[in-house]
N, C-alpha and C positions, 0 to 999 in steps of 0.2 A: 949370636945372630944366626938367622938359617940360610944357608945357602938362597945365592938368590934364584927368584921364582924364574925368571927368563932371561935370554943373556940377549945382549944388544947386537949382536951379531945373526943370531936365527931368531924364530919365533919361539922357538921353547929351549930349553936344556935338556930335556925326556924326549928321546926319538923313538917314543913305542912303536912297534912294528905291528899293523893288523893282525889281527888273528880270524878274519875270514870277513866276507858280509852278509849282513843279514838282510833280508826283508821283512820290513811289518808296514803290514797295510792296514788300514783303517778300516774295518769293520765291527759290525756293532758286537761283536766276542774280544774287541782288541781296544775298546774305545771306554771312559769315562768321562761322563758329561757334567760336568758343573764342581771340581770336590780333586784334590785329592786325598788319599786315604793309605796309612802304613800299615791296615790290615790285606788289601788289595791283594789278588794272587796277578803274580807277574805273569803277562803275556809272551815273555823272551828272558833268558836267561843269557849273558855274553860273559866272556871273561876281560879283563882291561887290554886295551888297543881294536877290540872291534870296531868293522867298521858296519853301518846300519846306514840301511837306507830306507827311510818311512815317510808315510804319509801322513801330512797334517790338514785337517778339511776348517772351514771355517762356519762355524754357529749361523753364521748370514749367509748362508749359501740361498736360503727358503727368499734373500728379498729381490731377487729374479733368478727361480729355477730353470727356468727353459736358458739361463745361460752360465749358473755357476752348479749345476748338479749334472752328473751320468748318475748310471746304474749304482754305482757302488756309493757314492753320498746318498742318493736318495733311500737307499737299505738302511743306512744307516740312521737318517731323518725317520722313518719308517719303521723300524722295527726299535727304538731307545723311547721307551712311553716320557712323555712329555712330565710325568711325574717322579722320572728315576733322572730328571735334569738339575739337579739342586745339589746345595745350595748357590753355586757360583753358575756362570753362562757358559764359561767356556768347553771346546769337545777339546778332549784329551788324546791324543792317540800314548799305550802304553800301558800300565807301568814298564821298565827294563831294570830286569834285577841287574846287578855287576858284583860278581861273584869276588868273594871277602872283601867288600865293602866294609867299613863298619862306622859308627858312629864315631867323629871326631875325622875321618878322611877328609877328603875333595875329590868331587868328580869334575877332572877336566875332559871340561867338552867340547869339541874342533868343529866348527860349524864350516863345512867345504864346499858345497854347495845347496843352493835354494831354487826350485825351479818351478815358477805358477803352473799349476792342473789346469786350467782355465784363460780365458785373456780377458777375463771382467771380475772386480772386485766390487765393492760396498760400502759405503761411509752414510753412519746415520747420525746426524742430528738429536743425541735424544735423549729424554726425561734426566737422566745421570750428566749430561754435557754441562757446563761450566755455566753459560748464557741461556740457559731452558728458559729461566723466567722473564729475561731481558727479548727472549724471539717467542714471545704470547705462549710460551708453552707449548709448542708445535713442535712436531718430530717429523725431520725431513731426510727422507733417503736419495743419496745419488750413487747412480751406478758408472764407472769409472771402465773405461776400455785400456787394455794395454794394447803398444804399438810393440811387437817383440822384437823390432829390428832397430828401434831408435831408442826402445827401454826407456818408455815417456808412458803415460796415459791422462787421458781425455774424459771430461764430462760422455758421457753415452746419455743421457738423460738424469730425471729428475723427479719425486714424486713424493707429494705430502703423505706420510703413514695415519692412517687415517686410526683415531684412539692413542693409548699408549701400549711401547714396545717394550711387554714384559714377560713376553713368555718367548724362553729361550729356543731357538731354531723355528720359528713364527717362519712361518712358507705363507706369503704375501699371494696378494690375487694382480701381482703385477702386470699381466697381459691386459688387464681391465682398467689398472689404474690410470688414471691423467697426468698422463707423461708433460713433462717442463723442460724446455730446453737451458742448460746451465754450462756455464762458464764458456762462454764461446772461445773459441783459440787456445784457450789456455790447454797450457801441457805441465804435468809436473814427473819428476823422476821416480823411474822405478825403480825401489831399490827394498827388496823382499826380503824380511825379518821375519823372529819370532817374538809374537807379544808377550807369548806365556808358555816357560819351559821351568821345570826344576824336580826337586827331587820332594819325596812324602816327609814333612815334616812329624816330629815326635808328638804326637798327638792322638787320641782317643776317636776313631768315627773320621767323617767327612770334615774336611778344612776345604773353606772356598777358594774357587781359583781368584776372583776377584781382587782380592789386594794384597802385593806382593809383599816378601818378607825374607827373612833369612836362607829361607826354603828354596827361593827365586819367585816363582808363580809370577805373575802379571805385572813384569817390569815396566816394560813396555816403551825399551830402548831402540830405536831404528836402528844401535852401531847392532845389534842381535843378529848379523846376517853373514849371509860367506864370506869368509877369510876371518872371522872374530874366534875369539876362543874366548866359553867363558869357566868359570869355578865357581863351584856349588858344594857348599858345604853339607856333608853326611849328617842324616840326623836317624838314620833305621837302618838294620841289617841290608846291606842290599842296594840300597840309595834310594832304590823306587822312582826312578827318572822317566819321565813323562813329556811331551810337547803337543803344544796346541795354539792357540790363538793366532795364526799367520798371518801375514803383513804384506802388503806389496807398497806400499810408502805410508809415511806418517812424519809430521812434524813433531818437535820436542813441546810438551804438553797437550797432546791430542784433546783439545780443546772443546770440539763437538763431544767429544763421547768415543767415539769410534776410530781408527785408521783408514785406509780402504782397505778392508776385510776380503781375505782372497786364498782359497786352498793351496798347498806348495807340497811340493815334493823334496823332502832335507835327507842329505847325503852329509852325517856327522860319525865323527870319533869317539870315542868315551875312553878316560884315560883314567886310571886310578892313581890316584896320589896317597900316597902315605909321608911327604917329606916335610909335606906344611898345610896351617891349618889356617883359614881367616872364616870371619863370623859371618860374614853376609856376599852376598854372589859378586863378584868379581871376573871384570870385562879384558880383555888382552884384545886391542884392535893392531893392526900394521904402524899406526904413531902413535897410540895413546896407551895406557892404563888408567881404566874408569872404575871407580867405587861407589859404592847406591847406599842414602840413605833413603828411609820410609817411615813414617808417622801421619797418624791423622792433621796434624800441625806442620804447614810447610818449615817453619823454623828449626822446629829438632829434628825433620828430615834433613833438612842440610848442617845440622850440628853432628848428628849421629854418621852420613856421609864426612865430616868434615875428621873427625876420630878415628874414624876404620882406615882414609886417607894419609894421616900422622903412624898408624899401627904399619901401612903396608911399605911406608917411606921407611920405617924407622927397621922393620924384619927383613924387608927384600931390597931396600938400598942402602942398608945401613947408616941412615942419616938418624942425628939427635933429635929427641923431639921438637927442640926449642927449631936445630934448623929445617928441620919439616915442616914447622907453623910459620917460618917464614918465606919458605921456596913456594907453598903453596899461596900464599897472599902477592907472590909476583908472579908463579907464572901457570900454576891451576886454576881452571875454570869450571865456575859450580854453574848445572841445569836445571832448571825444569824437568824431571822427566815426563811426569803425566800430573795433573791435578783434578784425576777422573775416576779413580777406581778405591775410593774412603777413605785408604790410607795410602797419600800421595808420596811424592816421589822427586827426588832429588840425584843428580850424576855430578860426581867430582872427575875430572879428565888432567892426566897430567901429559906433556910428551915424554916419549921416551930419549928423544934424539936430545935433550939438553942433559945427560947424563955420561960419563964419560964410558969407552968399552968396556965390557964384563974382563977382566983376567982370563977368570976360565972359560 
């Protein structure tokens, strides 16, 4: 058995120590749109314990810019031709090499903080959403205000997307459009994730951000936020580790299509492991450990979560399999994660607090 992954006492066993920080800002020489790619030349090269603090801008920025773009998204909308956007939607800020990485590691990644660029996000309604055909096929965008003091947001308005929403960073003629008033009163919590973070899978050319995988790419977990740590298994010299898709709230199966889509500012770790290996991205929140299945078949996403879940009982808690198939049928709880992005998504959560202290 391998030492276990975290001790019940602190958040990790590995107290790497920074080795400086960095900044990468989002500019269209720092950013890929739609794809990652393990031919990619790295924009930052770190050694493990850096700390990085970057920018992640969000694809929706265009569906009111007079309130989620400055100067520097709009360069970026601006100068990334609408045809170097493919195959997937998401903007990229990255790659980050991590110097002797190698295939078969883990990059642990300390998410510390998440901070909106903006106080308006974007939730669309659309063509990819679960209910397209059951809501006439209509694509509805609502813009979402944050309150930054009570870390709530609010309908700001509302406005039918007039056609369909298929070309990625679509800069809308929303000053023109016919605003709707939505969700009166209602407030829901801010709580600013990453949708889509991970490293360059082994693969040939452009892989879409769109559906997530061993890789990580487009989870599209809400626990993805400050104070979480997750693990991303190496599949290329280097890791090739990337963020994009930002978050400022989202329910478990983002059911429209969309979250409220909103640029952040993420202040993370990256930790190189060499001690242990698991096959698919792996979540460390403050009570849980969450393991993700994915399949186009919600079924064998939660069969496939439900095996990496017995793998990580049986390596890092050293329980049998048989009593890992049984602890989790009493006290793990399988999700939804998203049933939006082709190949959906399933979270197994266990606590950590029903485990007795680590020794060491």
């Amino acid at each position: 058995m391998n030492a276990p992954l975290i001790s019940q006492g602190s958040a990790r066993t590995d107290r790497s120590e920074p080795t400086g920080l960095y900044i990468l800002r989002a500019a269209p020489e720092t950013v890929h749109w739609g794809y990652f790619d393990a031919g990619l030349t790295p924009v930052l090269k770190v050694k493990s314990g850096a700390l990085i603090q970057a920018e992640a801008v969000t694809h929706h920025a265009g569906d009111d810019p007079d309130l989620m773009m400055d100067g520097g998204v709009r360069e970026i909308f601006d100068k990334v031709p609408e045809s170097d956007r493919n195959p997937g939607v998401h903007l990229m800020t990255g790659p980050i090499y991590v110097e002797d990485a190698k295939p078969g590691d883990m990059l642990e990644v300390r998410y510390l903080r998440m901070i909106p660029r903006f106080n308006y996000g974007s939730n669309l309604a659309a063509n990819w959403g679960h209910l397209y055909k059951e809501f006439g096929e209509k694509e509805r965008v609502t813009i979402y205000k944050i309150d930054p003091v009570s870390m709530q947001a609010h309908a700001h308005y509302a406005y039918d997307y007039p056609g369909k929403y298929e070309i990625p960073g679509k800069i809308t003629k929303c000053p023109e459009c016919d605003r709707q008033k939505a969700l009166n009163g209602v407030r829901v919590p801010v709580r600013p994730h990453l949708g889509t973070a991970g490293v360059a899978p082994d693969e040939p050319g452009r892989v879409s951000t769109i559906p997530p995988g061993a890789h990580g790419g487009n989870i599209d977990n809400w626990r993805i936020g400050a104070g979480s740590t997750m693990f991303y298994p190496v599949a290329v010299d280097g890791g090739l580790f990337s963020i994009g898709d930002p978050h400022i709230s989202q329910g478990d199966g983002e059911i429209s299509g969309t979250a409220i889509e909103a640029s952040l500012d993420v202040l993370f770790q990256i930790v190189l492991r060499k001690d242990f290996e698991f096959p698919s991205p792996l979540l460390e929140t403050p009570g849980y450990w969450i393991v993700h299945g994915f399949d186009e078949d919600l079924d064998n996403a939660m069969r496939f979560a439900s095996l990496d879940m017995v793998k990580f009982l049986n390596e890092q808690r050293g329980l049998s399999n048989d009593d890992a198939y049984s602890l989790m049928s009493v006290s793990a709880d399988f999700t939804v994660t998203q049933v939006v992005d082709g190949r959906q998504g399933v979270h197994v959560r266990i606590p950590r607090t029903i485990f007795p202290p680590d020794s060491k």
